[in-house]
C-alpha positions in Angstrom: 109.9 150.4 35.4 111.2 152.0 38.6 114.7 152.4 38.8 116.1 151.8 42.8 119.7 153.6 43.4 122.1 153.9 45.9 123.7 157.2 44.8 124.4 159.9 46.3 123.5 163.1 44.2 120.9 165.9 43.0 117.5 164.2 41.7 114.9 165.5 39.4 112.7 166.6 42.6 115.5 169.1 43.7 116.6 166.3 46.7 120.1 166.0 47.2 120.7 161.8 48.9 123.6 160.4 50.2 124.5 156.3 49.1 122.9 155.0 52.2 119.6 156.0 51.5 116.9 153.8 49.3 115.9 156.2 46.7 113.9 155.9 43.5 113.6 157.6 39.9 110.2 157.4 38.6 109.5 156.2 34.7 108.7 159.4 32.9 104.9 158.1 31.9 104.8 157.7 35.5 106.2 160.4 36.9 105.2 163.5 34.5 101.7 163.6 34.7 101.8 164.6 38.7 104.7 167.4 37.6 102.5 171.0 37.9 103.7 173.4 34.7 106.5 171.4 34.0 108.5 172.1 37.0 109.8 168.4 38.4 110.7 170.3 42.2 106.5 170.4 42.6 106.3 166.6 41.3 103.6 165.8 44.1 105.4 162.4 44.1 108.8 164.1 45.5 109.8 162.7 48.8 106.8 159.8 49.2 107.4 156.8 50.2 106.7 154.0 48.2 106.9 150.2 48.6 108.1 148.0 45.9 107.6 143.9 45.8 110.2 142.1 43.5 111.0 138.1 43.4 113.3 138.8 46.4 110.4 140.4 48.6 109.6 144.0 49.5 111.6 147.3 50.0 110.9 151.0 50.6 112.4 153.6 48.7 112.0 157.7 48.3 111.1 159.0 45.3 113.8 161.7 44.2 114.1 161.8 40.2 112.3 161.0 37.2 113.9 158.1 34.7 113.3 159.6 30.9 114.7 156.1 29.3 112.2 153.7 31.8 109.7 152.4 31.1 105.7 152.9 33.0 105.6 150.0 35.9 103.4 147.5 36.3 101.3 149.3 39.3 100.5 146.0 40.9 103.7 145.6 42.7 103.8 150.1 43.5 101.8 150.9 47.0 102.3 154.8 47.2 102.3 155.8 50.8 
């Protein structure tokens, strides 16, 4: 599961986003195995784009923080730019 916010605060990968921006935390399966010696700033996910589709059609968010209670997402609806 990917979890879309409008937010404004201090994410996992050390970005700080204001409430207008489309942002994204990451399921923990999904995001921890790209984190390098356990430090989330050097997730090599941080700051990519990606593109989610949902019932309602498609959006593009910024990845910013990691989710520990999600769950992984189904990767066919996930392009990673």
């Amino acid at each position: 599961m990917i979890f879309v916010v409008k937010l404004a605060g201090l994410g996992a990968c050390g970005f700080t986003n204001n409430a207008t921006e489309l942002v994204v935390a990451m399921a923990a399966p999904d995001f921890d195995p790209f984190t390098p010696g356990g430090n989330p700033n050097k997730n090599t996910l941080c700051g990519r784009s990606i593109s989610v589709t949902g019932p309602k059609g498609t959006v593009t968010v910024r990845v910013v923080d990691r989710c520990p209670e999600c769950k992984s997402v189904s990767k066919k609806n996930i392009l990673i730019g």
